[in-house]
Phi, psi and omega in degrees: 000133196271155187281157214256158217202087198267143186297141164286149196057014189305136201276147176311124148107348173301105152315154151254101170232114203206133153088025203098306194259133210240128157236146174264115163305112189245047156119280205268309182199155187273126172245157211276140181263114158269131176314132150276088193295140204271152185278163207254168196305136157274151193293120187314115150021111161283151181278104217299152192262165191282333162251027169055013154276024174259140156283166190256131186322160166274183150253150189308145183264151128288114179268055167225135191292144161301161169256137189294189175243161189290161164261163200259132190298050186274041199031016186283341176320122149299159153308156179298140171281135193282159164290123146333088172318157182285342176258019184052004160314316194292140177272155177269185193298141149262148199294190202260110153305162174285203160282157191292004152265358196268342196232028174248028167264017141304120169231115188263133196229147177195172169283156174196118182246012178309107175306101179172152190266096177242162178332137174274154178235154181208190203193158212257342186224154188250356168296115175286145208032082176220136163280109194240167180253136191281137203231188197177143172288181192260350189207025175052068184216005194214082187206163177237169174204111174291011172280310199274331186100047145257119183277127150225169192194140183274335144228126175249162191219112176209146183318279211250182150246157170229143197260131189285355142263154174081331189057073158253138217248352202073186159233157181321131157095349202268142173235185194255167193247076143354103179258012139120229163276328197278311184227173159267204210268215186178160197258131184232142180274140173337291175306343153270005181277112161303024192254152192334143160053359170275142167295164164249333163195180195208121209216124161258150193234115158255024180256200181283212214275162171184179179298184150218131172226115179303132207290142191302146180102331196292145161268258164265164178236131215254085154310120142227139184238146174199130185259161197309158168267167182264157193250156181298134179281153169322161185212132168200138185273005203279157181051237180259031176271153157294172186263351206220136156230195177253152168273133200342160161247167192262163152013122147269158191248145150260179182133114165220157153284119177270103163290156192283333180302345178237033154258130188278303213211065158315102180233159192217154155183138186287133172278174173271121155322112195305149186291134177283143165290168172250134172246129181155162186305153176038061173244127192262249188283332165333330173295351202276169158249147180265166185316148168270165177285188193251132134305120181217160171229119164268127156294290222198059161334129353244355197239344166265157178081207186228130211245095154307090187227160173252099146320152158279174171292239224160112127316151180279144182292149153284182168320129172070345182266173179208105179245148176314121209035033172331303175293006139116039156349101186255147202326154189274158175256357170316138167056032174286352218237133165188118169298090185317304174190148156119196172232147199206057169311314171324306198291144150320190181244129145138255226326097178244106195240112201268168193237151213282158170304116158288189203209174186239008187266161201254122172269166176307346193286109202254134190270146191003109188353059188238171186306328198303156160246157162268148190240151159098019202292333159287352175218228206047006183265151190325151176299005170242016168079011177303113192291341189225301176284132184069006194296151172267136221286157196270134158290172197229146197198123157202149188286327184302125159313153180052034172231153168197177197198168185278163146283222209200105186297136144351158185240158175324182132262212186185167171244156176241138206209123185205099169287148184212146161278211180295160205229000000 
């Protein structure tokens, strides 16, 4: 059957007719006008039977469809359907689309490997079989791009991290690691990270001398040293003694940069606080208080390399003595610094800080609520002003006749030790 060859352009309401068959324009698309046939006569009556169970004829059916009724113009009308080709190949006509809600529950999903950023698409509700409307950000802040494989987003919010080989969550406390161009990233614990200028640790020591071996990975090393404070002498008030003594002095402070590369044979040790004098009969020099120790550090124990040290402070005389730095003296910086052997142009100068002077003035502090005072409460600290390590011993004061008392040991020194990589 050859296909209907409908007029172009036609006015609403416009006939057709080819082949037989009549069609009408309604705007949108041509519908087929079906024939009505006329109903055919109805059938006379039967002659009711004496016991009236005879039926009466039927009339004749009409075997012609009724004409359908229009569709209402919402744009929801398909199109004519095309005539059937003789090889059944041929498509029929496509209809007219609707409106853009009428086609938008339509979706074309494909692939994409394209350099380029595009929209994520998401949706409002996570409720399963709900018809929803498909959304997208507003300002290309939530987008992918299949080619480099970059997610990008301006702000994330996440439980865990996992790592893409292995799926590893880490341990507690672990941070993540940038493996660069070559790989991806891991998760690494703080102390093993190798990056420029980062510790890899940091360690304080107060006991004696002992080896050192710089923790593996370290390059450079940052030295500090205070040396012990000295400690305060015995006090007596009895007769012409004075009433007061002084407090120790404090601590000297060291500090250099070291490379890991020229510790041979490394060693450290803290000095030690200096000793309270003794108050009591046939006490000589025992009244005095003693020097606080040397704090020290070596490249290449004991006679090679560069040899780093913090004096201590100078203890105070006791009762009745007069000793050479008496007055609690804090420690000297002569000779802290000194190239044993080799040569070390490179290195800086330094750092030397001599530790501050005890003192005889009496503070508010009063000992277990008795007439005695502590004297010096305020000076002897380390040569870097450290209130506690090297600080030097409180002196002792009291106005009362017949009294007396031990002094006040030094407080330690100490070493400071901060591994570092590379710079």
């Amino acid at each position: 059957m050859a296909a209907f060859d409908f007029p172009n352009s036609p006015s609403t309401n416009q006939t057709h007719t080819e082949n037989g068959v009549t069609w009408k324009w309604n705007g949108s698309v041509w519908k087929r006008v079906e024939s009505v046939a006329q109903k055919g006569q109805k059938g006379q009556k039967g002659e009711v039977g004496a016991d009236n169970s005879t039926k009466g004829q039927k009339g004749e059916a009409s075997t012609v469809k009724g004409q359908k009724g229009e569709v209402g113009a919402d744009n929801s009308t398909k199109g004519q359907k095309g005539e059937v080709g003789a090889d059944n190949s041929t498509k029929g006509q496509k209809g007219e689309p609707g409106s853009g809600s009428s086609n938008a529950s339509t979706a074309t999903i494909r692939t994409e490997s394209d350099n380029a950023q595009h929209p994520i698409i998401f949706v409002d509700s996570n409720a399963d079989q709900q018809q929803q409307t498909l959304k997208m950000d507003d300002d290309d802040r939530l987008t992918w791009n299949p080619s480099s494989e970059l997610l990008v987003a301006q702000n994330v919010a996440s439980n865990m991290m996992v790592t893409w080989s292995g799926v590893s969550p880490g341990n507690a406390g672990d941070v993540l690691t940038s493996g660069g161009n070559a790989s991806g990233w891991s998760w690494s614990s703080p102390g093993s990270i190798g990056a420029a200028g980062d510790s890899y640790n940091r360690f304080l020591y107060t006991g004696n001398l002992t080896a050192y071996t710089p923790t593996s990975g370290s390059v450079m090393i940052r030295v500090q040293l205070i040396g012990g404070g000295g400690g305060s002498g015995a006090f007596n008030t009895t007769g012409t003694y004075e009433h007061g003594t002084f407090g120790g002095g404090g601590g000297g402070y060291s500090e250099l940069w070291v490379r890991v590369s020229d510790i041979v044979n490394g060693a450290i040790g803290a000095g030690a606080g200096g000793t309270a004098g003794i108050y009591g009969n046939n006490q000589t020099t025992g009244k005095n208080g003693g020097n606080g120790g040397t704090s020290e550090f070596y490249t290449n124990y004991s006679s090679a390399g560069i040899l780093l040290r913090a004096f201590g402070g100078y203890g105070s005389e006791g009762y009745g003595n007069s000793i050479t730095n008496g007055h609690g003296i804090g420690a000297t910086t002569t000779n802290a610094y000194q190239v044993l052997s080799g040569t070390y142009a490179y290195y800086g100068a330094p750092t030397l800080f001599p530790g501050h002077n005890g003192n005889r003035n009496i503070n508010d502090h009063t000992i277990n609520n008795t007439s005695v005072h502590y004297t010096s409460l305020d000076a002897g600290f380390a040569g870097d002003g450290n209130p506690y390590y090297g600080k030097g011993a409180h002196g002792r004061y009291s106005s009362a006749n017949s009294s007396g008392n031990h002094g006040v040991a030094g407080n330690t020194g100490c070493v400071i030790i901060t591994e570092f990589g590379d710079f």
